[in-house]
Structure formats: structure tokens, C-alpha cells
PDB file of N, CA, C and O in Angstrom:
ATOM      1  N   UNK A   1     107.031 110.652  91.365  1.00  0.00           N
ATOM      2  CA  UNK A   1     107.762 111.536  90.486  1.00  0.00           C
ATOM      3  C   UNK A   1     106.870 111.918  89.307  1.00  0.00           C
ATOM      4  O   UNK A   1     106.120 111.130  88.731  1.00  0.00           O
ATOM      5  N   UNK A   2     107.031 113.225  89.004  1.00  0.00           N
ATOM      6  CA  UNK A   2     106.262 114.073  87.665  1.00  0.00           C
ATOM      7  C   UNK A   2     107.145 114.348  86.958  1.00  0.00           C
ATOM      8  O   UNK A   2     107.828 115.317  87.291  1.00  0.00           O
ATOM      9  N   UNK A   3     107.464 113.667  85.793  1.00  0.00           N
ATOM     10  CA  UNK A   3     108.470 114.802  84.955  1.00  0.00           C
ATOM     11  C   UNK A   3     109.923 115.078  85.495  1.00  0.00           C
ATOM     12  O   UNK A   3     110.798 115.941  85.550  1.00  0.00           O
ATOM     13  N   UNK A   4     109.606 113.752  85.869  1.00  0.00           N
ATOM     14  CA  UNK A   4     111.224 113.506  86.846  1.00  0.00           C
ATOM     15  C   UNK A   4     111.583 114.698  87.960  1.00  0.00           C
ATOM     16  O   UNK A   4     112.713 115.176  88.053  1.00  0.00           O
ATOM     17  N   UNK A   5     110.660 115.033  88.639  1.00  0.00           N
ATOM     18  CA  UNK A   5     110.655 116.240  89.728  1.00  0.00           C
ATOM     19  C   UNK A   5     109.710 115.531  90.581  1.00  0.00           C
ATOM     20  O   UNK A   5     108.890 114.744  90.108  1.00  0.00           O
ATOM     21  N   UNK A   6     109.815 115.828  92.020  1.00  0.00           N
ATOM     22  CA  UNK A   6     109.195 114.900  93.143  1.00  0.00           C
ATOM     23  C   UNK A   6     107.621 115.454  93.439  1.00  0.00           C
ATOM     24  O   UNK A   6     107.501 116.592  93.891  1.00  0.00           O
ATOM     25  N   UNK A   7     106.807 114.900  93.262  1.00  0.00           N
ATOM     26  CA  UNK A   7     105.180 115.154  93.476  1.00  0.00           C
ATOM     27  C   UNK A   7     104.998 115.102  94.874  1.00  0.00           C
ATOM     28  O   UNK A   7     105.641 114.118  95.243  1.00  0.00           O
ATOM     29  N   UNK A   8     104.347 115.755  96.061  1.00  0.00           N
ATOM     30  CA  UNK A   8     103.956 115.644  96.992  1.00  0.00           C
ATOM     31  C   UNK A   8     102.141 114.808  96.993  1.00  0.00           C
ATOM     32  O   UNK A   8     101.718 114.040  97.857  1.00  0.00           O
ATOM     33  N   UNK A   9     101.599 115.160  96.087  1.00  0.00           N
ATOM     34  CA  UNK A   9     100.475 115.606  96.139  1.00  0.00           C
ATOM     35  C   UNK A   9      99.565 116.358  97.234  1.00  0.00           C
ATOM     36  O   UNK A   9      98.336 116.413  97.185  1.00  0.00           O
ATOM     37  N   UNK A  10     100.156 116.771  97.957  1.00  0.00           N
ATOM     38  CA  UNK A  10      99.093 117.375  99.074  1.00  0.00           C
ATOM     39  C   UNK A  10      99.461 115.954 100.546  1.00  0.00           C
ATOM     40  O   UNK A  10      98.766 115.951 101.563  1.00  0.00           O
ATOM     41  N   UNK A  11     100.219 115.269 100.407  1.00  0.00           N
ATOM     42  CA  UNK A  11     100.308 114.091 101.684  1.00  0.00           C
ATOM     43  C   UNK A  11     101.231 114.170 102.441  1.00  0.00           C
ATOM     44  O   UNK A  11     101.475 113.401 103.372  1.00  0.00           O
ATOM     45  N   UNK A  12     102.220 115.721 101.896  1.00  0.00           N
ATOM     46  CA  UNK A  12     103.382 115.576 103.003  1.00  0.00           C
ATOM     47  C   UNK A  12     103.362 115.453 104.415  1.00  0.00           C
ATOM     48  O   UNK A  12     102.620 116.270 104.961  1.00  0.00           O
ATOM     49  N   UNK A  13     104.054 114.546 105.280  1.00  0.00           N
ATOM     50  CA  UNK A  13     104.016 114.714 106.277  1.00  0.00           C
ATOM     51  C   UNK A  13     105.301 115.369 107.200  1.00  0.00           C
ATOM     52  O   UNK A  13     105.656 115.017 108.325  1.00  0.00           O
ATOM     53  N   UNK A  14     105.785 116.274 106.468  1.00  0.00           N
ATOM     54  CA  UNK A  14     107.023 116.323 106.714  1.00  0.00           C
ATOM     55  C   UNK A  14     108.484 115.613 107.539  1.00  0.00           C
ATOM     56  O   UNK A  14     109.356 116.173 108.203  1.00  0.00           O
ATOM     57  N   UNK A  15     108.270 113.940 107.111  1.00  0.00           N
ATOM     58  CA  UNK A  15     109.360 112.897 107.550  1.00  0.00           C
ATOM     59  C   UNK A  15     110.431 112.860 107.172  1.00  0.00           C
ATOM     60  O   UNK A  15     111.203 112.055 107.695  1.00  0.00           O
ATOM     61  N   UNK A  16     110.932 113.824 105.992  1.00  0.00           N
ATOM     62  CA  UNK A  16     111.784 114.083 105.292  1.00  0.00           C
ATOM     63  C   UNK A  16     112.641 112.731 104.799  1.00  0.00           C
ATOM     64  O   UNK A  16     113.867 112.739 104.691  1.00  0.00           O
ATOM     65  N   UNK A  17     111.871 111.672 104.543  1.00  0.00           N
ATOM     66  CA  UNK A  17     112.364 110.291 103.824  1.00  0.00           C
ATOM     67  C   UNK A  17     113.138 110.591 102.738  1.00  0.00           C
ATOM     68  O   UNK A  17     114.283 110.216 102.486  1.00  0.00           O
ATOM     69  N   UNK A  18     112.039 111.659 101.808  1.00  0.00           N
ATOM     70  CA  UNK A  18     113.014 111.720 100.556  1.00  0.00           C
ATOM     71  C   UNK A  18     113.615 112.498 100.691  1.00  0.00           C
ATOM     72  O   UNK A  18     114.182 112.605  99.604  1.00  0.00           O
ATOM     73  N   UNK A  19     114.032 113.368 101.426  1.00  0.00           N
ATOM     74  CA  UNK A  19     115.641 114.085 101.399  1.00  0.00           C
ATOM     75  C   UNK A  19     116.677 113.140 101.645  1.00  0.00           C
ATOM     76  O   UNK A  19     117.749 112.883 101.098  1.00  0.00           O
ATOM     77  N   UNK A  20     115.964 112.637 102.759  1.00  0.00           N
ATOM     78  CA  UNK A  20     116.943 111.335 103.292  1.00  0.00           C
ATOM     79  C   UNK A  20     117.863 110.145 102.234  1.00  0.00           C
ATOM     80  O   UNK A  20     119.026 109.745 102.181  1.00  0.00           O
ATOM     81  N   UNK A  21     116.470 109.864 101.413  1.00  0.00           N
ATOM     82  CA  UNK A  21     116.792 108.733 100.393  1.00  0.00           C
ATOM     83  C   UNK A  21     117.263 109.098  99.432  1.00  0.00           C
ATOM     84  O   UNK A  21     117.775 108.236  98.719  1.00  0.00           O
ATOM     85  N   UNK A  22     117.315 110.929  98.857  1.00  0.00           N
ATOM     86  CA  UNK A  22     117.779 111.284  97.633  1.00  0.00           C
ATOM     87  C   UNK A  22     118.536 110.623  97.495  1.00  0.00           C
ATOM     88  O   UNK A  22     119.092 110.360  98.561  1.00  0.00           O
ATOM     89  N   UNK A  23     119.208 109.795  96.105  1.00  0.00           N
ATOM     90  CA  UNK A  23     120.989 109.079  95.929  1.00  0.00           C
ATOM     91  C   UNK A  23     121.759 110.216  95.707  1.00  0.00           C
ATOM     92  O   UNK A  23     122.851 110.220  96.275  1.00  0.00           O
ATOM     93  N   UNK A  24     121.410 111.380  94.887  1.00  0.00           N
ATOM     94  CA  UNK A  24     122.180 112.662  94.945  1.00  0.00           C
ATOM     95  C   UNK A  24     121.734 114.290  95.679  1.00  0.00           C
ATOM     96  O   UNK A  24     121.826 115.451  95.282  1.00  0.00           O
ATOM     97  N   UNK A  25     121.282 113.710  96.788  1.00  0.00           N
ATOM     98  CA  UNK A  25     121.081 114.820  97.800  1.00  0.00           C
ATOM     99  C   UNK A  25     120.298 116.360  96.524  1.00  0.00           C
ATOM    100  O   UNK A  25     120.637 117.539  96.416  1.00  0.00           O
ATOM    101  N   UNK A  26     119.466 115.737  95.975  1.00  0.00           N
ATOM    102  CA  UNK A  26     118.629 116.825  95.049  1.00  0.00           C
ATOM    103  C   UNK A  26     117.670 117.511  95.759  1.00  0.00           C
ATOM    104  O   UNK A  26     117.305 118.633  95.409  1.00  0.00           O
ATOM    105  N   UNK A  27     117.211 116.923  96.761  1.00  0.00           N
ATOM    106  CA  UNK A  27     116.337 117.579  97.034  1.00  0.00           C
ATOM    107  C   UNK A  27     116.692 118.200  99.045  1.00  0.00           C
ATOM    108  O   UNK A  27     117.038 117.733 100.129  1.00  0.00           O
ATOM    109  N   UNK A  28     116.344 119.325  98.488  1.00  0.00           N
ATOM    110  CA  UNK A  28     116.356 120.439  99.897  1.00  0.00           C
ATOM    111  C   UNK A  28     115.324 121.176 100.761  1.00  0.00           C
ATOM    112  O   UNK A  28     114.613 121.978 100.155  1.00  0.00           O
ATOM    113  N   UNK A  29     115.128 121.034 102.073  1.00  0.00           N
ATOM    114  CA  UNK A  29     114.072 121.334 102.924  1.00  0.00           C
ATOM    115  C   UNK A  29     114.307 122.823 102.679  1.00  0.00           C
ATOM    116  O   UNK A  29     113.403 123.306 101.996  1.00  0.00           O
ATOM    117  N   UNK A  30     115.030 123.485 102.950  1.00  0.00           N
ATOM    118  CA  UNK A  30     115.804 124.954 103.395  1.00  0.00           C
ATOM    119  C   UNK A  30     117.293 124.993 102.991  1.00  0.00           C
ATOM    120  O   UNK A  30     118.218 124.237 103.292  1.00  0.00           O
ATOM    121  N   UNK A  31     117.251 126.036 102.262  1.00  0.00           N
ATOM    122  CA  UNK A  31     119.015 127.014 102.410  1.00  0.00           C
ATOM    123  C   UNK A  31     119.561 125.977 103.130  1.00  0.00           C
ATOM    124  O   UNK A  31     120.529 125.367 102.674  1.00  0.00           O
ATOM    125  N   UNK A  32     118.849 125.563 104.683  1.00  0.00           N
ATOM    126  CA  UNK A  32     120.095 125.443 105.883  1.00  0.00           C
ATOM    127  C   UNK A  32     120.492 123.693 105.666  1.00  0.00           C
ATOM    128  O   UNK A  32     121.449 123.110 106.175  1.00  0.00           O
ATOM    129  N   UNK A  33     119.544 123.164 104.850  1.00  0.00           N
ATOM    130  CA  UNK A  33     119.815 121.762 104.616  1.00  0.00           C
ATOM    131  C   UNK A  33     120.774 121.324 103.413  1.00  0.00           C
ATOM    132  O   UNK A  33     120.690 120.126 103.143  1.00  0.00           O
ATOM    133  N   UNK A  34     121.355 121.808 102.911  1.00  0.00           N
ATOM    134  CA  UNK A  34     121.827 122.402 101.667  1.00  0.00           C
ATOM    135  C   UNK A  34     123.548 121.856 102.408  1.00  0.00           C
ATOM    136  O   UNK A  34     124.013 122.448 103.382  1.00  0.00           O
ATOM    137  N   UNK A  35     124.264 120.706 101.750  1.00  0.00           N
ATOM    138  CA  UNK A  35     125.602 120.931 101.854  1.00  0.00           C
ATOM    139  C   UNK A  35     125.787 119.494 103.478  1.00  0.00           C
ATOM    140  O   UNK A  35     126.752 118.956 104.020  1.00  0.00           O
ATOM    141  N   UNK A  36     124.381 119.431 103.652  1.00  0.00           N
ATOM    142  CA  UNK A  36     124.507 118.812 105.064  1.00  0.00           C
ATOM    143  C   UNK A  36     124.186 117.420 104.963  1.00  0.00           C
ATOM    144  O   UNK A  36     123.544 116.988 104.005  1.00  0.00           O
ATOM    145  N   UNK A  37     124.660 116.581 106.043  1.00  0.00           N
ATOM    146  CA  UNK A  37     124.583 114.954 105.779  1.00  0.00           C
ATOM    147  C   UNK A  37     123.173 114.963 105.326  1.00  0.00           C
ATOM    148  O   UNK A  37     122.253 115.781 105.302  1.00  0.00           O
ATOM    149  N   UNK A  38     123.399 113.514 104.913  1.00  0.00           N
ATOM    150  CA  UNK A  38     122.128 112.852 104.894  1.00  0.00           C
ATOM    151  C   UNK A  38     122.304 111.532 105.588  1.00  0.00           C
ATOM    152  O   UNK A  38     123.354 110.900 105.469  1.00  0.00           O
ATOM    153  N   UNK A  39     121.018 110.985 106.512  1.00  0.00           N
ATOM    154  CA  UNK A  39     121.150 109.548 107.120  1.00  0.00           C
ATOM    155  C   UNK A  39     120.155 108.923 106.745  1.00  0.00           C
ATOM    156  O   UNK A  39     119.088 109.484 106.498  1.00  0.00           O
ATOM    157  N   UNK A  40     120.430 107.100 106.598  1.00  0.00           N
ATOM    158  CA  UNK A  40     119.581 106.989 105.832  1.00  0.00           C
ATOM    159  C   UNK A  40     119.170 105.297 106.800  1.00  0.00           C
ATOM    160  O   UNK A  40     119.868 104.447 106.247  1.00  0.00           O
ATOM    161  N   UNK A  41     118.686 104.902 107.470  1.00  0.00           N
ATOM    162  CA  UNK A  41     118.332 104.097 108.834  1.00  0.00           C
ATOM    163  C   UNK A  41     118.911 102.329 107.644  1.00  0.00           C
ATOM    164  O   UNK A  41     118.376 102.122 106.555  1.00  0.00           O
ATOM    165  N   UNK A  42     119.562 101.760 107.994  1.00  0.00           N
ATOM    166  CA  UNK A  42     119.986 101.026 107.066  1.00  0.00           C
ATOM    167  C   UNK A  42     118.593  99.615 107.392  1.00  0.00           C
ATOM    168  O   UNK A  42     118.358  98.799 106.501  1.00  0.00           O
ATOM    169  N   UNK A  43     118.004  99.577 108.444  1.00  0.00           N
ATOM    170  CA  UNK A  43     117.003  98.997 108.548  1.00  0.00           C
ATOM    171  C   UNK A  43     115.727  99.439 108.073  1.00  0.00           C
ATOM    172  O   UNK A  43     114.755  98.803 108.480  1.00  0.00           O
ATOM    173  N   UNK A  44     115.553 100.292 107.381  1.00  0.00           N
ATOM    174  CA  UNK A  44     114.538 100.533 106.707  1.00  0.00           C
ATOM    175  C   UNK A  44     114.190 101.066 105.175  1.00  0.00           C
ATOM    176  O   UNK A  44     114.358 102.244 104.859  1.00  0.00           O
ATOM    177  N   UNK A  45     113.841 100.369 104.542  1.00  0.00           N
ATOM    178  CA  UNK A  45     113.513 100.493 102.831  1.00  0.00           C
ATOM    179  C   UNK A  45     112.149 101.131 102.225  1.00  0.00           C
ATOM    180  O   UNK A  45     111.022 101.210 102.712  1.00  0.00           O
ATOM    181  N   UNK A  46     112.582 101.481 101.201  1.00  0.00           N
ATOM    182  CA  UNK A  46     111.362 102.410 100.602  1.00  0.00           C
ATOM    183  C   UNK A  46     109.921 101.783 100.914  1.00  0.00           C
ATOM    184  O   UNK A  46     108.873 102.328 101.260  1.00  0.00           O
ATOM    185  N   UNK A  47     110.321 100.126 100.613  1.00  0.00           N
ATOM    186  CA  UNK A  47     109.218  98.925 100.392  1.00  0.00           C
ATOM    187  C   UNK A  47     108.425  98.979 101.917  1.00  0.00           C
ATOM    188  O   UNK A  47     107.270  98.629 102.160  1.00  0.00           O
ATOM    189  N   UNK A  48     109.341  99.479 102.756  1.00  0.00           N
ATOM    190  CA  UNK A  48     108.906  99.022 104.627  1.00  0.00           C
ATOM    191  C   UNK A  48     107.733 100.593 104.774  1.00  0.00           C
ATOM    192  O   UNK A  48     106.769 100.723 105.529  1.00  0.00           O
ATOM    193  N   UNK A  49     108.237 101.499 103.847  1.00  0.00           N
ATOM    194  CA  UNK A  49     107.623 102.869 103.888  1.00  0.00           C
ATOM    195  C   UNK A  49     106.435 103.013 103.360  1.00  0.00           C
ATOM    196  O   UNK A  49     105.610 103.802 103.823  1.00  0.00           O
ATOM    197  N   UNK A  50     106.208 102.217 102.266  1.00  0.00           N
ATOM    198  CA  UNK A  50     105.336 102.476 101.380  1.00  0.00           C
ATOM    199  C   UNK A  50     104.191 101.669 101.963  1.00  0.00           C
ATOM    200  O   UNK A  50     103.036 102.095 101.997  1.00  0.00           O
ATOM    201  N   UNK A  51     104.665 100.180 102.536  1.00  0.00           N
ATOM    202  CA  UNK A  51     103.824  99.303 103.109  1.00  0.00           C
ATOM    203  C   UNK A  51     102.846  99.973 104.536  1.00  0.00           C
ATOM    204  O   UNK A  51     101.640  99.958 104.782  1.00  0.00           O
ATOM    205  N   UNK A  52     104.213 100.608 105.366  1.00  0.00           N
ATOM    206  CA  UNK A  52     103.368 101.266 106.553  1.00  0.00           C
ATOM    207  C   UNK A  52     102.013 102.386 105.656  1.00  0.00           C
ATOM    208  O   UNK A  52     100.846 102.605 105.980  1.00  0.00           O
ATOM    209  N   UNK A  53     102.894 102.922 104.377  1.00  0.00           N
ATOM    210  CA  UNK A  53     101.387 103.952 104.164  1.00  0.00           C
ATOM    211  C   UNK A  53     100.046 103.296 103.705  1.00  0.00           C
ATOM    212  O   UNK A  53      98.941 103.818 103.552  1.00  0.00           O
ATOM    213  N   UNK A  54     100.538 101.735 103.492  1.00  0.00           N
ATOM    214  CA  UNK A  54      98.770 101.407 102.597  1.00  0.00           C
ATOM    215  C   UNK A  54      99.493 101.064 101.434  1.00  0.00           C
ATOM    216  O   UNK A  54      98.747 100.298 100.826  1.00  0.00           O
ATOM    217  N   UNK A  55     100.528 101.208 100.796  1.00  0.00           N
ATOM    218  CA  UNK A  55     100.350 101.239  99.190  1.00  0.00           C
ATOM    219  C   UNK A  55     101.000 100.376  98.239  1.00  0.00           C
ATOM    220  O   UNK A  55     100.776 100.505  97.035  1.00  0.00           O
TER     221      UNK A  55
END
């Protein structure tokens, strides 16, 4: 996060985690994602995400 707005830096892989994980669905792929569930794998945590990247 920058300025409390979500930083990609250039690493997206488009997994759409953080749409997924938003707590208030803030953030949107498309118009068409807009209004629509979100699922969120109850077996897997930010910590399990961050670990698979290295970090």
C-alpha cells in the first residue's frame, strides 16, 4: 500500500488475491466485477501468499 491505495509495482500476476481479500470489496478488476461476490479460500492466508512469493 502507497498512500493507502494498492501499489502493484510492476509484479502483477493477475491472481486477483487482492480483490479477493479486499475486507470492503474496494478494489475492482472491471465495470463487470463491480457488485459481484468475492471468495476468499478459507485455507489460505496472506502469510501462506507472501511466503510462496519469497517475502
Amino acid at each position: 500500500m502507497e498512500n493507502e491505495k494498492p501499489s502493484w509495482m510492476h509484479h502483477c500476476e493477475l491472481c486477483l488475491a487482492c480483490l479477493h481479500f479486499c475486507p470492503v470489496a474496494a478494489i475492482q478488476l472491471e465495470p463487470k466485477t463491480k457488485k459481484r461476490g468475492r471468495y476468499k479460500n478459507p485455507s489460505v492466508t496472506i502469510a501462506d501468499m507472501k511466503k510462496q512469493r519469497g517475502e
